[in-house]
N, C-alpha and C positions, 0 to 999 in steps of 0.2 A: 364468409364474413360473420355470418351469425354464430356458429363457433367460436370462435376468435371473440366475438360479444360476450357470449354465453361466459368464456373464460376468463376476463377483465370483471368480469360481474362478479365471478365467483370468489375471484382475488379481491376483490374490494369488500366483499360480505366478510372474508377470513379474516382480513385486516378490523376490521370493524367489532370483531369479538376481542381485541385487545386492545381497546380504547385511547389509553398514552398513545400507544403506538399508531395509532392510525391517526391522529391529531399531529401527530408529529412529523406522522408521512405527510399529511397536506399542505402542512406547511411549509414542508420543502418544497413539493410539488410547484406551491403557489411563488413562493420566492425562485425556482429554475424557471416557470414559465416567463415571471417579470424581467428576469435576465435574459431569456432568449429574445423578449419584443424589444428589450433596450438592444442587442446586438445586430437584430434586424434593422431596427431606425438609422444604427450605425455602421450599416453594412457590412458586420463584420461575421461574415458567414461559415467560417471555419469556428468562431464561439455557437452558432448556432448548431452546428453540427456536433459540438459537445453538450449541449444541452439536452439533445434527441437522443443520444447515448447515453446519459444520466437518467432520462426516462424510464427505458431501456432495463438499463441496470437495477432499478427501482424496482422493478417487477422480478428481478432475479431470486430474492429468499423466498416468493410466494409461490414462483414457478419449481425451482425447486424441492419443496416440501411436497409440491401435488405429485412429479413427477418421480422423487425417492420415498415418498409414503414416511417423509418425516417428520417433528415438528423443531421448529426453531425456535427460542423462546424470547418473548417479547422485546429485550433487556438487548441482547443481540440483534436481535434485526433492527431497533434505533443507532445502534454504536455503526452497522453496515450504513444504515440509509445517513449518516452522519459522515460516515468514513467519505462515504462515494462524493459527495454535497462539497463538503471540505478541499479532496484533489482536486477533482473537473472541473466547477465552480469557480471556488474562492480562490486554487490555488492556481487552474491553466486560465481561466478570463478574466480574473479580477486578480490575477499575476500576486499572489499575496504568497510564495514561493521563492518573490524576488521582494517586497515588500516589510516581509516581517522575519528577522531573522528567528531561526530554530521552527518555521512552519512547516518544511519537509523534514529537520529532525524528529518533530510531536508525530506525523502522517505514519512515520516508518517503522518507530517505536511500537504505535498503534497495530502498524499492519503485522508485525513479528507475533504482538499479541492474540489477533486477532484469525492468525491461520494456524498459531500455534492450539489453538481452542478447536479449530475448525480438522486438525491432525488429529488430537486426542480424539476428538466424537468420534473421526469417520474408525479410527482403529477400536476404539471404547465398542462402538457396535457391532465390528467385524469380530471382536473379541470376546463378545458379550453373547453374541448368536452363533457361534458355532463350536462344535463339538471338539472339534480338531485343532484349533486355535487358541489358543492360550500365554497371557503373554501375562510375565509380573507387572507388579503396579511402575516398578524402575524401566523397564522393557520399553513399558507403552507409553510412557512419559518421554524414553528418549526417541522415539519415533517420532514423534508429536514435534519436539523438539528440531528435528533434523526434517520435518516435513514442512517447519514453517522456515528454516534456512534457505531449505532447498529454490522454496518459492522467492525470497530474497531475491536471490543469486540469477534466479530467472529473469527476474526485473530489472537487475542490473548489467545482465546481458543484453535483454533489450534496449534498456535507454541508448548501451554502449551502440547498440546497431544504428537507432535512431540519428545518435549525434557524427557517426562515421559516414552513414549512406545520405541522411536528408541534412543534416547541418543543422540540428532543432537544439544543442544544449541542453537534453536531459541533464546530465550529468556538469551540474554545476560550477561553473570555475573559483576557485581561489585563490587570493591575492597573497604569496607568501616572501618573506624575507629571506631567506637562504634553500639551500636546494647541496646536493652532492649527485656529481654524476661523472661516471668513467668516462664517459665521450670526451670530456675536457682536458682527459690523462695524454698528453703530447707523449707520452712513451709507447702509451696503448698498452701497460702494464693490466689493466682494470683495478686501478687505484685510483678511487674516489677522488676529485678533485671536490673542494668545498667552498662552494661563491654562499658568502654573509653578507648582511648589510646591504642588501640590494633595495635601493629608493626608488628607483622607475627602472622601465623597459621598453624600448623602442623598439617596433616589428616595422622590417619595409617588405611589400612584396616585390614583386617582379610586374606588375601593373603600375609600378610608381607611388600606390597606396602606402601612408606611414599611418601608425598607431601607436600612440600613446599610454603603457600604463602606468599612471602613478600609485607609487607606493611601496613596490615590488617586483617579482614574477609572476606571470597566469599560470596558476599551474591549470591542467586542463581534466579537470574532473576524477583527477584519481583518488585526491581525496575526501571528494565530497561521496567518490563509491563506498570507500573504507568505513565513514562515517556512518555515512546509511547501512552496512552490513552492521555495525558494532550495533545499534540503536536495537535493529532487525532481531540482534542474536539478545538483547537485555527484554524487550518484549518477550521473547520465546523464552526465556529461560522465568519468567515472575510466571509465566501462564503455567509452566512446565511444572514449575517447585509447586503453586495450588494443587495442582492435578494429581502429582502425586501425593500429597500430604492428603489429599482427600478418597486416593484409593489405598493407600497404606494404613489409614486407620478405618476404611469400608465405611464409611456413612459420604454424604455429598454436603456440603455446604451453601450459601447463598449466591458465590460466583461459580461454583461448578453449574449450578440448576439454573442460572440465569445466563449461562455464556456454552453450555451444551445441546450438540443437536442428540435429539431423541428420537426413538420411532414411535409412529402412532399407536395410540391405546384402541386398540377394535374393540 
């Protein structure tokens, strides 16, 4: 326990040498804890249970920097403790997801940026420290690039588990007016039949249950994956073109040094 002390102390002194940044940590802090007593008052204990994983997560860029002998630089670890605030928070218990449209386009966008930064460093130093290793400035850009996809694509794997095994709707539905689909080809040719103009849709199940959607068809989250991957890849690729334009001419600029992890100065 006193361990574990000693290392919340230690993490709270680091943060505390970057001033903005720790001002800004507490504020979150203090606005997740105000949100977990409202969730407790309201019983709703699955939001409390994201809130202790927001905690959690909070301590992730200070735990990491002690554990990889890195440093992260101020400027990032707000856009992180921002990012994290933003999903869990605002977007799973205060449902602003479903709320505000383009909420989980702005998150995704964010996050493409965000790991595309977090590719560049990890390769920038693998490539930076070793002898054998050497990659061009285009090389390690497009690593960077296909390392913040990669993670996309991970997450979009996930939701798809999430909304297949638990029934959670990660993967957002939308409401559209036409659709093409071979199934509806009575020759069984796989020639596209094309339903337009579609105003509503009735679902019955086999329980006697009927549903109602006006306006449309559900489609069921295939496009809201699409979206999110395009958003993912326009992120990666504003981070990717910085990165490189700043190793092709060998000097760093103000978002390279403020959105790069580095190693510690001994």
């Amino acid at each position: 326990m006193k361990k574990l002390r000693d290392y919340i102390n230690r993490l709270v002194d680091h943060y505390r040498a970057n001033r903005g940044t720790f001002i800004f940590y507490i504020i979150l802090r203090v606005m997740v804890i105000l949100t977990m007593i409202r969730c407790i008052i309201t019983r709703n204990f699955e939001s409390v249970a994201i809130c202790l994983l927001v905690f959690i997560l909070f301590l992730l860029p200070a735990f990491l920097e002690d554990v990889m002998d890195v440093s992260i630089p101020p400027l990032f670890q707000g856009i992180i403790f921002a990012f994290i605030f933003a999903a869990e928070v605002l977007g799973e218990i205060d449902h602003y997801y479903v709320r505000i449209p383009g909420w989980d386009t702005m998150l995704h966008t964010i996050n493409g940026f965000l790991f595309a930064a977090v590719g560049f460093s990890l390769v920038y130093l693998l490539n930076r420290g070793s002898k054998d290793f050497n990659l061009s400035p285009f090389y390690l850009t497009l690593v960077a690039f296909c390392f913040s996809m990669t993670i996309g694509v991970v997450w979009e794997f996930f939701e798809c588990g999430m909304d297949l095994f638990f029934n959670l709707d990660m993967q957002k539905d939308f409401i559209v007016q036409e659709f093409g689909s071979v199934t509806l080809d009575p020759a069984n040719n796989g020639t596209p039949i094309l339903v337009s103009n579609i105003t509503d849709t009735v679902i019955n199940t086999a329980s006697g249950e009927t549903f109602h959607v006006d306006g449309g068809y559900l489609d069921i989250g295939i496009l809201d994956t699409m979206k999110d991957l395009f958003v993912n890849l326009i992120g990666a690729v504003v981070f990717s073109v910085i990165g490189f334009i700043s190793l092709k001419k060998d000097k760093s600029n103000k978002v390279t040094d403020n959105l790069m992890i580095k190693p510690n100065e001994h």
